[in-house]
mmCIF file of the N, C-alpha and C atoms, coordinates in Angstrom:
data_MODEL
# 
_entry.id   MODEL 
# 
loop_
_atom_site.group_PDB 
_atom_site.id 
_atom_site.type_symbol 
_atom_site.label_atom_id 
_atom_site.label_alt_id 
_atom_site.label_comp_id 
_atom_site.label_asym_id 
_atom_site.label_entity_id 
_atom_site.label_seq_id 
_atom_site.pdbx_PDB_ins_code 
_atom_site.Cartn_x 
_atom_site.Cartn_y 
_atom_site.Cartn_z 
_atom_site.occupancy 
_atom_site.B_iso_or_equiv 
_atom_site.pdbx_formal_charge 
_atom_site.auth_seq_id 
_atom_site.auth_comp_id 
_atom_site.auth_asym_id 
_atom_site.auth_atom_id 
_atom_site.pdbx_PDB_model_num 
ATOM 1   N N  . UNK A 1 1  ? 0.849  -1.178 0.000   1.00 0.00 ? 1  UNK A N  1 
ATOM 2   C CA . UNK A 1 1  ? 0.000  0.000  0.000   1.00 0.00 ? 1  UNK A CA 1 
ATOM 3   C C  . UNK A 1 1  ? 0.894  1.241  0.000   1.00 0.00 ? 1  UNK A C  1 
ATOM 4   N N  . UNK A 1 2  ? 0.670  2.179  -0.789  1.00 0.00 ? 2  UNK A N  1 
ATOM 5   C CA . UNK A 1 2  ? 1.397  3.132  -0.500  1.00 0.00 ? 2  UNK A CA 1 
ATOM 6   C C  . UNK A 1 2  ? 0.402  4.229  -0.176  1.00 0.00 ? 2  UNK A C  1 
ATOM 7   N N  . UNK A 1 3  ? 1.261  5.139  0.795   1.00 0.00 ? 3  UNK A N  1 
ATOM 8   C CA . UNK A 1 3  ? 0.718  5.840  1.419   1.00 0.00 ? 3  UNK A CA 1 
ATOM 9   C C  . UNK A 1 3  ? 1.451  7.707  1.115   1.00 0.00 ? 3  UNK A C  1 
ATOM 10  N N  . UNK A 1 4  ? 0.846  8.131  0.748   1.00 0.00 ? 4  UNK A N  1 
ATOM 11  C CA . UNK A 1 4  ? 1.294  9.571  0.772   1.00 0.00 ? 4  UNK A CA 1 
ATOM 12  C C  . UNK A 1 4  ? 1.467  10.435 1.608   1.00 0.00 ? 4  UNK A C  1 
ATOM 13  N N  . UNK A 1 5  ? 2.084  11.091 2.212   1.00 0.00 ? 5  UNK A N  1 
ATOM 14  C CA . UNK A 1 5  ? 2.141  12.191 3.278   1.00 0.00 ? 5  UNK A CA 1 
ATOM 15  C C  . UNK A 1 5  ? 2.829  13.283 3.222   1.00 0.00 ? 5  UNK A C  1 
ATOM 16  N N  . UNK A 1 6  ? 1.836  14.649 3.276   1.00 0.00 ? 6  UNK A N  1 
ATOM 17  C CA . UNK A 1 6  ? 2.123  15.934 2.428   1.00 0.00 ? 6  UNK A CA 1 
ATOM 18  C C  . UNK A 1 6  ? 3.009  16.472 4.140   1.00 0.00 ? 6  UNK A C  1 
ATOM 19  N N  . UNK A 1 7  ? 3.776  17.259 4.059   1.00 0.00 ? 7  UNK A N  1 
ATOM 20  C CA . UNK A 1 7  ? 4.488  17.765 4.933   1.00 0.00 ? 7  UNK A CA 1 
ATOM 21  C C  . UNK A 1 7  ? 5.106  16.682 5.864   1.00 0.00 ? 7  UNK A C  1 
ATOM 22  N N  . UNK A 1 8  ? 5.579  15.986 5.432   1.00 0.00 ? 8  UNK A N  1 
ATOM 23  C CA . UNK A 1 8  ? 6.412  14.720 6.114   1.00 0.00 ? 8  UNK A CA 1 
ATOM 24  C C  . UNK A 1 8  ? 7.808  14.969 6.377   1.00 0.00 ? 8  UNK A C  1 
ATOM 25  N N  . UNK A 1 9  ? 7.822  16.466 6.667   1.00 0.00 ? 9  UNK A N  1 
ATOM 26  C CA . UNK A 1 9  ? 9.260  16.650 7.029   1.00 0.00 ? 9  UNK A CA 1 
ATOM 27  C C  . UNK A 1 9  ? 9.099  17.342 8.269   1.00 0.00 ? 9  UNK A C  1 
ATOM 28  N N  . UNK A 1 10 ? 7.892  18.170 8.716   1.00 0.00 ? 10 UNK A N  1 
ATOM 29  C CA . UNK A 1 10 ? 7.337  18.144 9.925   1.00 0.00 ? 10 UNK A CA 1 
ATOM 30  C C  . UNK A 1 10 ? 7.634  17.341 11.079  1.00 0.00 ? 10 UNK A C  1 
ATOM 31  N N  . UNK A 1 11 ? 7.517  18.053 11.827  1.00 0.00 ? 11 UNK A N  1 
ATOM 32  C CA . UNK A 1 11 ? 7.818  17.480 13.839  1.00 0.00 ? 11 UNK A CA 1 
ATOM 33  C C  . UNK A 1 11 ? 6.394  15.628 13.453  1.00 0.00 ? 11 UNK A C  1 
ATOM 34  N N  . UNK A 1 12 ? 4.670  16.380 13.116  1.00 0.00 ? 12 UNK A N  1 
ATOM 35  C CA . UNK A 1 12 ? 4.198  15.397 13.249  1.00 0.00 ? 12 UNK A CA 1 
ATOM 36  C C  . UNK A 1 12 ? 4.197  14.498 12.015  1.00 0.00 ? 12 UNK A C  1 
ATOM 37  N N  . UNK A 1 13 ? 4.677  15.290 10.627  1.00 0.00 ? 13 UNK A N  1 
ATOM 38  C CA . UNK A 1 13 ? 4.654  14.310 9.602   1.00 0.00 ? 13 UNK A CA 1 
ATOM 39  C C  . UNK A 1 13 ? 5.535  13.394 9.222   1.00 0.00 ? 13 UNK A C  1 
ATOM 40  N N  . UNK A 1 14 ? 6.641  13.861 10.175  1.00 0.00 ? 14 UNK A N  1 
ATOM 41  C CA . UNK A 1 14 ? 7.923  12.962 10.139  1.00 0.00 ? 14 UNK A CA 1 
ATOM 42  C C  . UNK A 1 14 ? 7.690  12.124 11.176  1.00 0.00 ? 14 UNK A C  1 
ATOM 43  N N  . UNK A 1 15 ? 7.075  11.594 12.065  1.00 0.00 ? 15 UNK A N  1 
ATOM 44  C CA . UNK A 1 15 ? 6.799  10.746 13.198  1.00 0.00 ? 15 UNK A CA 1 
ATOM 45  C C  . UNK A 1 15 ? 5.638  10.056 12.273  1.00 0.00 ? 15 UNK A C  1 
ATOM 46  N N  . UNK A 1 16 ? 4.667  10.268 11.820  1.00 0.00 ? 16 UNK A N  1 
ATOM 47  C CA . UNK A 1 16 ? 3.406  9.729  11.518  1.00 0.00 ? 16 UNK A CA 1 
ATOM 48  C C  . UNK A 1 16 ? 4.693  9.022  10.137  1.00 0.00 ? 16 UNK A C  1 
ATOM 49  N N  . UNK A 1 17 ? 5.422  9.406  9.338   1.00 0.00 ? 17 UNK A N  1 
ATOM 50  C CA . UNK A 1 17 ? 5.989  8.986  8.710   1.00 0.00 ? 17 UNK A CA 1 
ATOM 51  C C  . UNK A 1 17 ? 7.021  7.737  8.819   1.00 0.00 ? 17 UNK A C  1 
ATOM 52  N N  . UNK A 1 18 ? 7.730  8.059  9.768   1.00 0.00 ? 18 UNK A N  1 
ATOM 53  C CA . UNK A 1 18 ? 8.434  6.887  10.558  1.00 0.00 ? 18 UNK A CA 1 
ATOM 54  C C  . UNK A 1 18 ? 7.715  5.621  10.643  1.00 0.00 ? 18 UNK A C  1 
ATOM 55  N N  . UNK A 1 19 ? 6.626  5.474  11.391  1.00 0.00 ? 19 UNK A N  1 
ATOM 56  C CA . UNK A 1 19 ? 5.705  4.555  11.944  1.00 0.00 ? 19 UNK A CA 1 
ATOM 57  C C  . UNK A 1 19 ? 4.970  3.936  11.269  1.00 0.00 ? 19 UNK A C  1 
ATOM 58  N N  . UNK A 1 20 ? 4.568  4.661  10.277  1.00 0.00 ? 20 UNK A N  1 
ATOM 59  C CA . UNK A 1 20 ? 4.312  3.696  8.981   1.00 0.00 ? 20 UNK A CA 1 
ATOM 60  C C  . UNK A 1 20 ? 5.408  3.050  8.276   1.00 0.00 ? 20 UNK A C  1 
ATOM 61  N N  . UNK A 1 21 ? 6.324  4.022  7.789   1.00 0.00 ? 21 UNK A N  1 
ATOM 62  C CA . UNK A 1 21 ? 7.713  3.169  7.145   1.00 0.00 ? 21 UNK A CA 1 
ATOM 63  C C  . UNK A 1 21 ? 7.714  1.843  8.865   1.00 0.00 ? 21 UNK A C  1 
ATOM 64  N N  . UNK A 1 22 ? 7.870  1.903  9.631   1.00 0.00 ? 22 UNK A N  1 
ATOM 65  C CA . UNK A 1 22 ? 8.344  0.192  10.425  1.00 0.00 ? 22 UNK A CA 1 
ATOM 66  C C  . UNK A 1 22 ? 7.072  -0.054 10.731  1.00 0.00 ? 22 UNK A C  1 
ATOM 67  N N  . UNK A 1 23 ? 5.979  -0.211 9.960   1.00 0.00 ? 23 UNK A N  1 
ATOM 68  C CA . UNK A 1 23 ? 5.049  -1.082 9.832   1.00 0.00 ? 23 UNK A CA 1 
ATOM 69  C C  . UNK A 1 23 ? 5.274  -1.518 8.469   1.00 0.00 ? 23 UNK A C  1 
ATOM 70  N N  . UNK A 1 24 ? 5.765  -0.932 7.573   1.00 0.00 ? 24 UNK A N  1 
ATOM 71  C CA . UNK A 1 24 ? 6.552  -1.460 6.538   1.00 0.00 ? 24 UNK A CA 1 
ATOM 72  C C  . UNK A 1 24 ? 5.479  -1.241 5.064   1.00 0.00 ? 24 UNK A C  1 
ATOM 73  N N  . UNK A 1 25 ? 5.005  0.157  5.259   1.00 0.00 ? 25 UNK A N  1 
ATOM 74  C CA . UNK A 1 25 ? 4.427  0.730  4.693   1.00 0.00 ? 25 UNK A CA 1 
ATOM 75  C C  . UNK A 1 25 ? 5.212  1.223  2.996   1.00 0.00 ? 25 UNK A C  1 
ATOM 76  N N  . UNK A 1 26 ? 4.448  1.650  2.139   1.00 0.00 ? 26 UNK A N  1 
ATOM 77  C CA . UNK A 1 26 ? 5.390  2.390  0.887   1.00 0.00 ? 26 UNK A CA 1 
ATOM 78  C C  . UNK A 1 26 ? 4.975  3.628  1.239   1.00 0.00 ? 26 UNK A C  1 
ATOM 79  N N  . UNK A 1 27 ? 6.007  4.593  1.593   1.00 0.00 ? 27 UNK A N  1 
ATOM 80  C CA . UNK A 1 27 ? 5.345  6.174  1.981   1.00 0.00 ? 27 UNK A CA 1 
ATOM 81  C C  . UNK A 1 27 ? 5.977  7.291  1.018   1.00 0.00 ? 27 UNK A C  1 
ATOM 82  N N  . UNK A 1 28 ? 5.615  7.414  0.401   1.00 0.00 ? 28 UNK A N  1 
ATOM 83  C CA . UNK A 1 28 ? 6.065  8.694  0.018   1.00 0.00 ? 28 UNK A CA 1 
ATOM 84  C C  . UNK A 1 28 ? 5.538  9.876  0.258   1.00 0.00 ? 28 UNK A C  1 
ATOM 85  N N  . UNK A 1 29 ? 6.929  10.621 0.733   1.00 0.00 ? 29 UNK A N  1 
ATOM 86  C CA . UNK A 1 29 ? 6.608  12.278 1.267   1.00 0.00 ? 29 UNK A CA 1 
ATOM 87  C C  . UNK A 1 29 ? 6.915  13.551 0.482   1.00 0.00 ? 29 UNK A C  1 
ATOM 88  N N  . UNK A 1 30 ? 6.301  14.373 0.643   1.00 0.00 ? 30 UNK A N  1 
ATOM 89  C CA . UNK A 1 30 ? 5.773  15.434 -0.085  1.00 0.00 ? 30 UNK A CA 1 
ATOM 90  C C  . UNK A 1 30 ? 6.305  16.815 1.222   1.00 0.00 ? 30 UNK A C  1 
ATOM 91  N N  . UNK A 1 31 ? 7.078  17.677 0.857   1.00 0.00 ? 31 UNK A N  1 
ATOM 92  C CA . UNK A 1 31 ? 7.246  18.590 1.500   1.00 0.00 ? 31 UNK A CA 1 
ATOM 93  C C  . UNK A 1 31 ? 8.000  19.916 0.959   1.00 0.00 ? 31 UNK A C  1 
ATOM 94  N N  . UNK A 1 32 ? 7.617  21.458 0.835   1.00 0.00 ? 32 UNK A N  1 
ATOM 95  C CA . UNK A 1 32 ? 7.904  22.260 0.404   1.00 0.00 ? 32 UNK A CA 1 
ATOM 96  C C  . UNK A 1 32 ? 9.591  22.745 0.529   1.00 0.00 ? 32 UNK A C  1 
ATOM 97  N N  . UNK A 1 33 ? 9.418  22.574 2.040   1.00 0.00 ? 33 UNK A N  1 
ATOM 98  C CA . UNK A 1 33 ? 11.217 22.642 2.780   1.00 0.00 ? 33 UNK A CA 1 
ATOM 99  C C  . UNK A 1 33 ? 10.687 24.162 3.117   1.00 0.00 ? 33 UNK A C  1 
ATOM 100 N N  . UNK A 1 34 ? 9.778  24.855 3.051   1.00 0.00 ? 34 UNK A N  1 
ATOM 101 C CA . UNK A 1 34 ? 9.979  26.600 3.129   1.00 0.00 ? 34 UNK A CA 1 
ATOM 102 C C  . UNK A 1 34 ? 10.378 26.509 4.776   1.00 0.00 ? 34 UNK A C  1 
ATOM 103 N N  . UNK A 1 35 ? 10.514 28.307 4.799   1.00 0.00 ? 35 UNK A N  1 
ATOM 104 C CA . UNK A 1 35 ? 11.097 28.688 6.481   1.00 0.00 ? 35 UNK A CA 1 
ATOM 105 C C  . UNK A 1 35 ? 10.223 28.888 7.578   1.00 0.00 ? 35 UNK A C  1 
ATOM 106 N N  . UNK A 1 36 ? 8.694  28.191 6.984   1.00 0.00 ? 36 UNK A N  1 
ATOM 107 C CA . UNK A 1 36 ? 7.744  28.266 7.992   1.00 0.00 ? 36 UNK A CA 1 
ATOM 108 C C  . UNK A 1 36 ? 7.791  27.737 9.467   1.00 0.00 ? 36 UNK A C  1 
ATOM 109 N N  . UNK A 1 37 ? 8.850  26.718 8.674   1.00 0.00 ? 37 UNK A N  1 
ATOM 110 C CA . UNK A 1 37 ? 9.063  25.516 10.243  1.00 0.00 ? 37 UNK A CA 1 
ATOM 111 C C  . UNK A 1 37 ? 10.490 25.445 10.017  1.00 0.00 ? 37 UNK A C  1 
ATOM 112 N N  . UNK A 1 38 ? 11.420 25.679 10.811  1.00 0.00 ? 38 UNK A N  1 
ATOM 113 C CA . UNK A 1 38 ? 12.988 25.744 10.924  1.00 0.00 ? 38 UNK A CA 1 
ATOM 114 C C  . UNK A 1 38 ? 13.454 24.902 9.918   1.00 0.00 ? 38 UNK A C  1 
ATOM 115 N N  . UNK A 1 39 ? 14.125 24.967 8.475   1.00 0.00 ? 39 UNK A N  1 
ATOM 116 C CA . UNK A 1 39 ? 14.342 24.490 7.327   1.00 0.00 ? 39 UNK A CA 1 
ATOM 117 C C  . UNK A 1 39 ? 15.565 23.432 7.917   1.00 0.00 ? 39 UNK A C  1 
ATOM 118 N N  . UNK A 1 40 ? 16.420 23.629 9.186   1.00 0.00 ? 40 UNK A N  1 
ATOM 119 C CA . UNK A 1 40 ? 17.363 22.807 9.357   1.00 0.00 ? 40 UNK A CA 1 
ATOM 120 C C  . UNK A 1 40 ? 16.838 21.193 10.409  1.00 0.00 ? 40 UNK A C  1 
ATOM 121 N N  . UNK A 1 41 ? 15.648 22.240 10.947  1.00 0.00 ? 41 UNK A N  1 
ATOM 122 C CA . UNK A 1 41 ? 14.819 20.374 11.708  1.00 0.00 ? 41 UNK A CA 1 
ATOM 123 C C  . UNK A 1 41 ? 14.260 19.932 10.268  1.00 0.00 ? 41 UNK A C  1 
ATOM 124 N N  . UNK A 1 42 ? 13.680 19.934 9.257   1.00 0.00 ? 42 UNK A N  1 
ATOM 125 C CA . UNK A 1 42 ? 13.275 19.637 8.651   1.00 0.00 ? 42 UNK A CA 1 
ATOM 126 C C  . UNK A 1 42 ? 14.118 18.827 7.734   1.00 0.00 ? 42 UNK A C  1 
ATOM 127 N N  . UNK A 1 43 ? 15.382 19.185 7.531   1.00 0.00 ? 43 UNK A N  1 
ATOM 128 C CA . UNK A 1 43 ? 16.429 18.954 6.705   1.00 0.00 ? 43 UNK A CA 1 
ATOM 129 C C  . UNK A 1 43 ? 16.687 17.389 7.519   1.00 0.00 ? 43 UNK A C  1 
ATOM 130 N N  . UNK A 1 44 ? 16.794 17.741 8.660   1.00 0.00 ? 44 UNK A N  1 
ATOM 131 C CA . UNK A 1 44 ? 17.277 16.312 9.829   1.00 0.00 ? 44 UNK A CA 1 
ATOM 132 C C  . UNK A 1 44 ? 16.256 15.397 9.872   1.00 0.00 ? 44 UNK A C  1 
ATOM 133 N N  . UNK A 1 45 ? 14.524 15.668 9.983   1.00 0.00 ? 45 UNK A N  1 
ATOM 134 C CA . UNK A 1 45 ? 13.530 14.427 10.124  1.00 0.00 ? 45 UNK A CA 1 
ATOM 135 C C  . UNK A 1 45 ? 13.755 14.266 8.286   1.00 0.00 ? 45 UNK A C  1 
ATOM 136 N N  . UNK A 1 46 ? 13.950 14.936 7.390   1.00 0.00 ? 46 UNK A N  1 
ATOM 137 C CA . UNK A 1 46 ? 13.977 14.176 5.992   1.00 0.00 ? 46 UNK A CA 1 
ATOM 138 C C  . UNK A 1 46 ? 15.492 13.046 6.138   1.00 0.00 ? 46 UNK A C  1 
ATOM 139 N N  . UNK A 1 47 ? 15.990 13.604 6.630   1.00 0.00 ? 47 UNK A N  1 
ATOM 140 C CA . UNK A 1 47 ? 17.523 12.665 6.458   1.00 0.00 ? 47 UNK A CA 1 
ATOM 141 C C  . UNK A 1 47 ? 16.964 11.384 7.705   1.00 0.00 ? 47 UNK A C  1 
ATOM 142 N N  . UNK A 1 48 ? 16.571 11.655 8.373   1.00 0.00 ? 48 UNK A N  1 
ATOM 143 C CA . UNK A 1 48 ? 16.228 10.286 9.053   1.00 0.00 ? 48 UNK A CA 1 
ATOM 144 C C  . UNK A 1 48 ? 15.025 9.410  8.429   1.00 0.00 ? 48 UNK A C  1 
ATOM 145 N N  . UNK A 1 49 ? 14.435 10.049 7.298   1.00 0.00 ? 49 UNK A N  1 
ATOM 146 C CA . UNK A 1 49 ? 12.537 8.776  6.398   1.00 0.00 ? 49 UNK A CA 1 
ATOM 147 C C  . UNK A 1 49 ? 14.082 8.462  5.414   1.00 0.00 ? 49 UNK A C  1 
ATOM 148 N N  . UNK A 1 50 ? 15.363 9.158  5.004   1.00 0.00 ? 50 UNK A N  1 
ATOM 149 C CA . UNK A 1 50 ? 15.726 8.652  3.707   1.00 0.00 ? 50 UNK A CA 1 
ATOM 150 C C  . UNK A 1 50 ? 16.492 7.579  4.045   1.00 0.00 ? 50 UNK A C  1 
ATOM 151 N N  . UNK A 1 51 ? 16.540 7.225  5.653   1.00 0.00 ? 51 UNK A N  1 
ATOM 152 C CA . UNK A 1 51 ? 17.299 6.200  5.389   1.00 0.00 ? 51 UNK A CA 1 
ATOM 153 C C  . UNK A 1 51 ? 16.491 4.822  5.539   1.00 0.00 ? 51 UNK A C  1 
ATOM 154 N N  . UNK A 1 52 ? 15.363 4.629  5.213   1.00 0.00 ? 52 UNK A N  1 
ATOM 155 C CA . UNK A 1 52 ? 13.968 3.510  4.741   1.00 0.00 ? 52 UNK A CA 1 
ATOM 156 C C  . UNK A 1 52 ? 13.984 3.320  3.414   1.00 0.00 ? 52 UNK A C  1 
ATOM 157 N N  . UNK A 1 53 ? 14.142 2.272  3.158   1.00 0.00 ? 53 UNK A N  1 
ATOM 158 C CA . UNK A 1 53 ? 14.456 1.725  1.646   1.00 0.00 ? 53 UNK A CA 1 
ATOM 159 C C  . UNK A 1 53 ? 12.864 1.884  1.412   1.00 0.00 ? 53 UNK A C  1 
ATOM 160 N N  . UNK A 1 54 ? 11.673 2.035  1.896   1.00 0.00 ? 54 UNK A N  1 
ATOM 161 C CA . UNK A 1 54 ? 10.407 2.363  1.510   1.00 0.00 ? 54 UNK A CA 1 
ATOM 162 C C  . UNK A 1 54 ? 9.835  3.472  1.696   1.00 0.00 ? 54 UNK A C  1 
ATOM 163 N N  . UNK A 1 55 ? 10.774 4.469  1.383   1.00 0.00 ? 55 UNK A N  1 
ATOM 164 C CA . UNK A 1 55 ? 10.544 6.053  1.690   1.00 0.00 ? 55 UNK A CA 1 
ATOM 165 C C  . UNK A 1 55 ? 10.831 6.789  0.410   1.00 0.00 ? 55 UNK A C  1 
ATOM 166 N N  . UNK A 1 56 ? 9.964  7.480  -0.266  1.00 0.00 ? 56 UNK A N  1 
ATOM 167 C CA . UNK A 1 56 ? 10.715 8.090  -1.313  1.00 0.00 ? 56 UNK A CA 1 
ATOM 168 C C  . UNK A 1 56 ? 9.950  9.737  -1.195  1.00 0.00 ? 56 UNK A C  1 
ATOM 169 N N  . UNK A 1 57 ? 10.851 10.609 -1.420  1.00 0.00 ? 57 UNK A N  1 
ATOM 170 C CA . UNK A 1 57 ? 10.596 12.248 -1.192  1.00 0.00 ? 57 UNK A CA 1 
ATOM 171 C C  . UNK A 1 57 ? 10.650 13.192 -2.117  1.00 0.00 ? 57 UNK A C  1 
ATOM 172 N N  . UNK A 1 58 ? 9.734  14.115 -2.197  1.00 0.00 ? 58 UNK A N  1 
ATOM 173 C CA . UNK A 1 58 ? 9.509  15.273 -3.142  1.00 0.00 ? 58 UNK A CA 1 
ATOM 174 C C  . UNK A 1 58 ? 9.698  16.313 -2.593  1.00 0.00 ? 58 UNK A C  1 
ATOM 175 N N  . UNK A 1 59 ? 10.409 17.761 -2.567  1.00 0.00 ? 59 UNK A N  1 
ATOM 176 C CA . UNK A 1 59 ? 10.308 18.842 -2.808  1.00 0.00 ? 59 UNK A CA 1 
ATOM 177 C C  . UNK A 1 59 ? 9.417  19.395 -3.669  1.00 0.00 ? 59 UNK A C  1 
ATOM 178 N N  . UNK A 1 60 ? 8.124  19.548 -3.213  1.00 0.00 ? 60 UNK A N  1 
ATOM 179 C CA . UNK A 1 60 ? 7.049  20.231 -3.825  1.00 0.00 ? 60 UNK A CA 1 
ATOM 180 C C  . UNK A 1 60 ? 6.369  20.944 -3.472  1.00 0.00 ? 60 UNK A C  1 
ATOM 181 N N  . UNK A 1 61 ? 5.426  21.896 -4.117  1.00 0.00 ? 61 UNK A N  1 
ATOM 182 C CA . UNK A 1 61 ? 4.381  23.017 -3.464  1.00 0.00 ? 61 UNK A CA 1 
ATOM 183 C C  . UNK A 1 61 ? 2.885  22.406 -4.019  1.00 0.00 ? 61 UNK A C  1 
ATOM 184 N N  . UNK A 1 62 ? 2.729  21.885 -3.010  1.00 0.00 ? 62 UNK A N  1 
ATOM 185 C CA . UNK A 1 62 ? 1.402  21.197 -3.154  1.00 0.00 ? 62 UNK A CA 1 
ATOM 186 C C  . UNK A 1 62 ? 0.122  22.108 -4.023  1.00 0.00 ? 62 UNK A C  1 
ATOM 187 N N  . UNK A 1 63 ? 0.421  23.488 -3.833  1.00 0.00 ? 63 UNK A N  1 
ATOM 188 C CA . UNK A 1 63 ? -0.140 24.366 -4.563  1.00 0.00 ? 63 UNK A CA 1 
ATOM 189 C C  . UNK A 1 63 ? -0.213 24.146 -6.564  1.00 0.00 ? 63 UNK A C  1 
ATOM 190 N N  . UNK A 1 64 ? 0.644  23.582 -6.790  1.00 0.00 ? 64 UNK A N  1 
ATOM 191 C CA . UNK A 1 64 ? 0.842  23.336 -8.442  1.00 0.00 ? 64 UNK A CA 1 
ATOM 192 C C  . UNK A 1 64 ? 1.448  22.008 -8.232  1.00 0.00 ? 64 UNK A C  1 
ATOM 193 N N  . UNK A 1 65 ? 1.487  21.059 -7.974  1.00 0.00 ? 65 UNK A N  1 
ATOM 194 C CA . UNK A 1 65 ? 1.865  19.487 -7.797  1.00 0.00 ? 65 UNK A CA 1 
ATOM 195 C C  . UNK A 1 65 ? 0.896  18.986 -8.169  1.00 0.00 ? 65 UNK A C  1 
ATOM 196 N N  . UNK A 1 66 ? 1.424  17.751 -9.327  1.00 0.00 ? 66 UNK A N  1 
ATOM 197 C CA . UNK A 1 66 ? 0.539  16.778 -9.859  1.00 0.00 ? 66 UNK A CA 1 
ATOM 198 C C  . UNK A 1 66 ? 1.148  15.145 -9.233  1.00 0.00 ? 66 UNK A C  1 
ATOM 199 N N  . UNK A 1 67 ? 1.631  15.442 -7.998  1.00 0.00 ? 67 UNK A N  1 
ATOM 200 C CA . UNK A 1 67 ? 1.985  13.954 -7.177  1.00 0.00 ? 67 UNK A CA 1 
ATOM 201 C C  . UNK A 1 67 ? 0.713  13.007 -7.023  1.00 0.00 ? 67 UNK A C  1 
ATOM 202 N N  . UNK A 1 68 ? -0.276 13.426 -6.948  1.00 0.00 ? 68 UNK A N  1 
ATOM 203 C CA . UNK A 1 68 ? -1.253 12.287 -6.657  1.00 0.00 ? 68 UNK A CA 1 
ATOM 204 C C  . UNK A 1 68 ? -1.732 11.799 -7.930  1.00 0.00 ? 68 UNK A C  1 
ATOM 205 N N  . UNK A 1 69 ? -1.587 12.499 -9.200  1.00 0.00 ? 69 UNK A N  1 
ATOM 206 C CA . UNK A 1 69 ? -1.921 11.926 -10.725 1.00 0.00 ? 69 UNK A CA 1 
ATOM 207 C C  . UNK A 1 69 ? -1.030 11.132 -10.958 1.00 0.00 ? 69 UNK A C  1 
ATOM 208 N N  . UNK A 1 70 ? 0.405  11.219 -10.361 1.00 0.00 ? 70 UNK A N  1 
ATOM 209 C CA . UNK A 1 70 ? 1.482  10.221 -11.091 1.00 0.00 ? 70 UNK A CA 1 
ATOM 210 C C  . UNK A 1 70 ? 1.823  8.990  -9.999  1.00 0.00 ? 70 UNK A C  1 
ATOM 211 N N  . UNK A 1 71 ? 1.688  9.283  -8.725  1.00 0.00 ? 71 UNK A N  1 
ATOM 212 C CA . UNK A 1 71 ? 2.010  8.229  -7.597  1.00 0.00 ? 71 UNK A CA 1 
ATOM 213 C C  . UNK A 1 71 ? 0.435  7.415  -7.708  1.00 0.00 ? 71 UNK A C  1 
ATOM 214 N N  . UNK A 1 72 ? -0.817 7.749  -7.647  1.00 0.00 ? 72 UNK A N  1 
ATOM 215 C CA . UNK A 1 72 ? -1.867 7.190  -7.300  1.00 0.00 ? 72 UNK A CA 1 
ATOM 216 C C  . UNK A 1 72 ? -1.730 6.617  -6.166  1.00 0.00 ? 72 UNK A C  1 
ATOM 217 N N  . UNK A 1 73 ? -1.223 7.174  -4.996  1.00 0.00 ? 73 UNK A N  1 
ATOM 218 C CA . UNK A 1 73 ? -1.380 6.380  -3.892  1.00 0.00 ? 73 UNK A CA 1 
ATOM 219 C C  . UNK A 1 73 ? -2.894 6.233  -2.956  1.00 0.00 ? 73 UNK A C  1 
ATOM 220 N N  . UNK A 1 74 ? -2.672 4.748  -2.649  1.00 0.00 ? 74 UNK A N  1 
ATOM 221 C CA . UNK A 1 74 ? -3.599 3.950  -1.988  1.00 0.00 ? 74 UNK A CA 1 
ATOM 222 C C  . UNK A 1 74 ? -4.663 5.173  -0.679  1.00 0.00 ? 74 UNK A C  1 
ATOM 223 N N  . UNK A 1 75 ? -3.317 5.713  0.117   1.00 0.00 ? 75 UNK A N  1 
ATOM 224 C CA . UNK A 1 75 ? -4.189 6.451  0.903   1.00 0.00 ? 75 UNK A CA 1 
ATOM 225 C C  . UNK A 1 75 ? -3.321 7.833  1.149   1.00 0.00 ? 75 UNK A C  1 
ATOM 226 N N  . UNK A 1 76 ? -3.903 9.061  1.548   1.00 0.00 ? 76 UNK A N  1 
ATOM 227 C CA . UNK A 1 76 ? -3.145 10.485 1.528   1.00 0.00 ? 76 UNK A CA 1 
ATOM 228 C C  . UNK A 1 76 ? -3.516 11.263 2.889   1.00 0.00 ? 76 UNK A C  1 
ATOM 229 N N  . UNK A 1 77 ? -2.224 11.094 3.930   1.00 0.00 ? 77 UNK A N  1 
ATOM 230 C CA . UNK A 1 77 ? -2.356 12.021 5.027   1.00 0.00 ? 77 UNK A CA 1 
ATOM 231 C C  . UNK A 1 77 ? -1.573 12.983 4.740   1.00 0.00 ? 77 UNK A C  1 
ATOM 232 N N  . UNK A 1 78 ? -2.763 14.380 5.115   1.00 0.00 ? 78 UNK A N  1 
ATOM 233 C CA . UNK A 1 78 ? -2.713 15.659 4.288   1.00 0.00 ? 78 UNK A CA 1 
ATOM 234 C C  . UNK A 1 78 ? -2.402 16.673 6.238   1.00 0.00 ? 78 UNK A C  1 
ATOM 235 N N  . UNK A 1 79 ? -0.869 16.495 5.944   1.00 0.00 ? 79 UNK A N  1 
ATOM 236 C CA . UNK A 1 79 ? -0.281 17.435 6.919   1.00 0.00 ? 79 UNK A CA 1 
ATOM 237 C C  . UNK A 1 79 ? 0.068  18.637 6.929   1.00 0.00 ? 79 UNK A C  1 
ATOM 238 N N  . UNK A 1 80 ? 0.757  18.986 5.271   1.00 0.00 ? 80 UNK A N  1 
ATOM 239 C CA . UNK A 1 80 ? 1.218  20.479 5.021   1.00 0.00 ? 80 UNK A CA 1 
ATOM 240 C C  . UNK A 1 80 ? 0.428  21.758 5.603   1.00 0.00 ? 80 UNK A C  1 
# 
């Protein structure tokens, strides 16, 4: 199943992210990186989903992103 999760570089999207990756989930995350939320915690919870061989990540603005036309994932927790 793969699972999508928009701001997964977040305090809660990177935890909700984790926990699915070791339930052994397919997650792919979706996150802008802007300076809304300290760009260097963000930089650190992305470097800790990349090291899950079932983690794969976008730099995107969900605002003009066509990730859910090309991933079709199964289910989408919408954090951004």
């Amino acid at each position: 199943m793969i699972v999508l999760i928009t701001g997964c570089c977040g305090f809660i999207g990177s935890h909700v992210s984790i926990r699915l990756l070791e339930l052994k989930y397919d997650v792919v995350g979706v996150d802008v990186m802007n300076d809304y939320y300290d760009v260097k915690i963000k930089e650190n919870n992305k470097k800790i989903l990349m090291e899950y061989n079932n983690f794969k990540f976008y730099k995107e603005d969900l605002v003009n992103s066509d990730i859910v036309d090309r991933i079709k994932p199964d289910k989408i927790i919408h954090l951004a």
